[in-house]
C-alpha positions as CSV (number, residue, x, y, z in Angstrom):
1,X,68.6,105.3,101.7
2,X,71.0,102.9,103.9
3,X,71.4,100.8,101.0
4,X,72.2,103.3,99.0
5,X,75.0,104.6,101.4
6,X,76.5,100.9,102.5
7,X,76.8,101.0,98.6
8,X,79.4,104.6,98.8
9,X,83.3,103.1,98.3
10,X,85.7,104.2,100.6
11,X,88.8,102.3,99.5
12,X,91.9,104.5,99.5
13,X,94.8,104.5,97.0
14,X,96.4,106.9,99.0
15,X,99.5,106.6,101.3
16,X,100.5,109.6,103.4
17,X,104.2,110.4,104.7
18,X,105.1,113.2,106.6
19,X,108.9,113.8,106.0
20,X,110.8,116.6,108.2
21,X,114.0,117.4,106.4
22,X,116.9,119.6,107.5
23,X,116.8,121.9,104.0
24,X,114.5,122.3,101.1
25,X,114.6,120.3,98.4
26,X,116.8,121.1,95.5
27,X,115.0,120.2,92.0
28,X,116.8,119.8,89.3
29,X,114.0,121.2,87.0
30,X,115.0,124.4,89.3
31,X,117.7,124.5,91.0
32,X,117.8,126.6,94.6
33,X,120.1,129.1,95.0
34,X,123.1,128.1,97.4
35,X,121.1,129.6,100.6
36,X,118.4,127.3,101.2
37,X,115.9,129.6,100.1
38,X,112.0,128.8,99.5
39,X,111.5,129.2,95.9
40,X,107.8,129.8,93.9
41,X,107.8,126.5,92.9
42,X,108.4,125.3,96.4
43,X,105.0,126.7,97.3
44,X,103.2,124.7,95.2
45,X,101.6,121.4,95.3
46,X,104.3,119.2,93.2
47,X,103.3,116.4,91.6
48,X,106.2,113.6,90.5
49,X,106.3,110.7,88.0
50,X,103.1,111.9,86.0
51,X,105.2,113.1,83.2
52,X,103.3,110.8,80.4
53,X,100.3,108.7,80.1
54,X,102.9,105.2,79.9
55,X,104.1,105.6,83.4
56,X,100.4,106.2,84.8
57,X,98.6,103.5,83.0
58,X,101.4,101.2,84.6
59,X,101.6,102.1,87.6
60,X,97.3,101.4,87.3
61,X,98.1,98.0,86.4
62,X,100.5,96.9,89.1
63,X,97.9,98.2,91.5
64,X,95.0,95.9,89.7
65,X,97.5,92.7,91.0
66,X,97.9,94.0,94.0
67,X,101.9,95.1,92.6
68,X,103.7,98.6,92.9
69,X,105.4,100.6,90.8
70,X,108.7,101.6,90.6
71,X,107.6,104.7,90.1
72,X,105.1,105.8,92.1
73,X,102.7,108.9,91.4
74,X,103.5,111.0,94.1
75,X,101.8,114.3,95.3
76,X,104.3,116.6,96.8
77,X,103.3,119.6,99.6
78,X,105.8,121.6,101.2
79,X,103.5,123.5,103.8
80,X,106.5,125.2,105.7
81,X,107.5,127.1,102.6
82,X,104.2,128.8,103.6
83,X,104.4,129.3,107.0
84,X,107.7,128.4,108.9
85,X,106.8,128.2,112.4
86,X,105.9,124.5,111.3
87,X,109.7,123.3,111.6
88,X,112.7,125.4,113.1
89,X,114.7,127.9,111.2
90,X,116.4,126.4,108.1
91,X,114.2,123.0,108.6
92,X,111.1,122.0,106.6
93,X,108.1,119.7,106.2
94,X,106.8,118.1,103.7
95,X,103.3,115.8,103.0
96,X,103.4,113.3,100.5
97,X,100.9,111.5,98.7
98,X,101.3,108.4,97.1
99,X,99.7,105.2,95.8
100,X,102.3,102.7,98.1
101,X,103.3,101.8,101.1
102,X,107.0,101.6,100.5
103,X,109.0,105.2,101.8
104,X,112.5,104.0,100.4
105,X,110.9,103.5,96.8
106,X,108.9,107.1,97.1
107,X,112.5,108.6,98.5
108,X,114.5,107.2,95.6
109,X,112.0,108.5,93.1
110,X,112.2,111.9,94.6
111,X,115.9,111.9,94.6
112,X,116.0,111.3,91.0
113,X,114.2,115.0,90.6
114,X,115.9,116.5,93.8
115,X,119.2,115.2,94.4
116,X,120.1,115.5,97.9
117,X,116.4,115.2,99.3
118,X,117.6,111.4,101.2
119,X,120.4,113.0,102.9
120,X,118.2,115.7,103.8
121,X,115.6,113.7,105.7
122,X,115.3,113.4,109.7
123,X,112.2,111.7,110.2
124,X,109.5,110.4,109.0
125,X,106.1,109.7,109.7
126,X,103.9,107.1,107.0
127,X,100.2,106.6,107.3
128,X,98.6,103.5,105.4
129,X,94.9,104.1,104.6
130,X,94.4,101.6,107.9
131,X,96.4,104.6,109.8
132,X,94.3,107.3,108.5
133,X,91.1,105.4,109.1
134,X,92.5,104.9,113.1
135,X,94.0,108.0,113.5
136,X,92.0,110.5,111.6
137,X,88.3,108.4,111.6
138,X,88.9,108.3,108.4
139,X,86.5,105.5,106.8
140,X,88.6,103.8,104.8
141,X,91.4,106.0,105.5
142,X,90.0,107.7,101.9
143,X,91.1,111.5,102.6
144,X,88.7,112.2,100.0
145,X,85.7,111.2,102.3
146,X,84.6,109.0,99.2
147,X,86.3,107.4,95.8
148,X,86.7,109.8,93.2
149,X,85.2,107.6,90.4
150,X,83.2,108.1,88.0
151,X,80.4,106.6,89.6
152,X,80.8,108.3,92.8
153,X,81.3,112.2,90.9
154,X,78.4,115.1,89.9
155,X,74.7,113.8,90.9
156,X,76.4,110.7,92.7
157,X,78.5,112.0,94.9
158,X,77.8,111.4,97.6
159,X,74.8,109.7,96.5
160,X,71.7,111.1,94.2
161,X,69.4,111.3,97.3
162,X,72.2,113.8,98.8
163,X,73.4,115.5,95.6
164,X,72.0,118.9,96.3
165,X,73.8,119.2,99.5
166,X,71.0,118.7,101.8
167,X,70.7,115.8,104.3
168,X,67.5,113.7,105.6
169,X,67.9,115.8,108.5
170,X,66.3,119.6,108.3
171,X,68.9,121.9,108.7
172,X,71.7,119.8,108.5
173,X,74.0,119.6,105.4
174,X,77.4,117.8,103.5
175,X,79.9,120.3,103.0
176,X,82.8,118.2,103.1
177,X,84.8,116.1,100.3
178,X,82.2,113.5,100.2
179,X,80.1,115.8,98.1
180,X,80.2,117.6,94.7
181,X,82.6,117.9,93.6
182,X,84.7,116.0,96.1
183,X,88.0,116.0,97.5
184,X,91.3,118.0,97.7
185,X,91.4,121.1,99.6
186,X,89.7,123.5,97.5
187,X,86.8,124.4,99.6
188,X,84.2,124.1,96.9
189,X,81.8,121.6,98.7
190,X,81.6,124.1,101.5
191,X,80.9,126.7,99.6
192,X,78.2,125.3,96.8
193,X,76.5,124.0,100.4
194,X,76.6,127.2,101.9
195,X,74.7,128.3,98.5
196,X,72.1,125.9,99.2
197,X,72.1,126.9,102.9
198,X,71.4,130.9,101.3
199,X,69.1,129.9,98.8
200,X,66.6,127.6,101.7
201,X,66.8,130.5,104.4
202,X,65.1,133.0,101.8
């Protein structure tokens, strides 16, 4: 079984930047109204530069040469649109998600969508999977406790010895990203374990 877990990857694409900005951003695809006002669409997790296949697949190629793209896919959270005791009145923050290490690159792109967003922003914050790995414990700074390839998903994930949930030790079990059907905050691990925690206490 240790071979079979030294073999998990946990090498991260993923960049995080925290951004605190002094309004909220104004897309173009829907514009705010002139009072700063959370919209729907700010409540949602936004996700930029994925507009067609071309721009994906390269973006995937700089990465295999160790490049980055120009236009980086970038994963877009606005939780104070939720809940605005996170930043003071009229103030939000925002988590981003991206595939590079470069903040001036990932603020351009966003300006193209929300003009105004640069002027907008009065700090920032960027995490490199190193970061999240020191910071967070992290391994590999992967915030999906795991890769989310093909060969890591379903009966693999985390590994087939550990699909169902359950660990070596009695009693203990994964509910976190690192199992089925992995990461992103969706709570589904937790809940198929608890399933399995139900179905062994009968």
């Amino acid at each position: 079984m240790m071979a079979e877990l030294k073999q998990i990857n946990y090498e991260s694409p993923v960049t995080k930047i925290n951004v605190a900005v002094n309004k909220i951003p104004n897309f173009k695809a829907d514009p705010n109204s002139s009072s700063n006002v959370v919209m729907p669409h700010h409540r949602c997790t936004i996700h930029l530069n994925c507009e067609d296949s071309k721009n994906i697949g390269e973006a995937y190629l700089k990465a295999q040469i160790d490049a980055y793209s120009k236009r980086p896919m970038i994963e877009l959270i606005i939780p104070s649109s939720l809940d605005p005791t996170l930043a003071p009145p009229g103030h939000h923050v925002m988590l981003l998600f991206t595939q590079n290490t470069y903040a001036d690159i990932v603020f351009d792109c966003i300006e193209d969508f929300a003009s105004g967003f640069k002027d907008s922003v009065v700090g920032r914050d960027i995490l490199s999977p190193p970061d999240l790995e020191r910071v967070f414990s992290l391994t590999g700074g992967n915030i999906f406790h795991g890769a989310m390839s093909l060969d890591q998903l379903y009966m693999s994930r985390p590994m087939p010895a550990m699909c169902n949930y359950r660990s070596p030790v009695r009693g203990l079990y994964l509910c976190g990203s690192g199992a089925h059907p992995g990461g992103g905050v969706m709570g589904s691990p937790g809940r198929l374990a608890a399933m399995m925690v139900i179905k062994d206490r009968k």
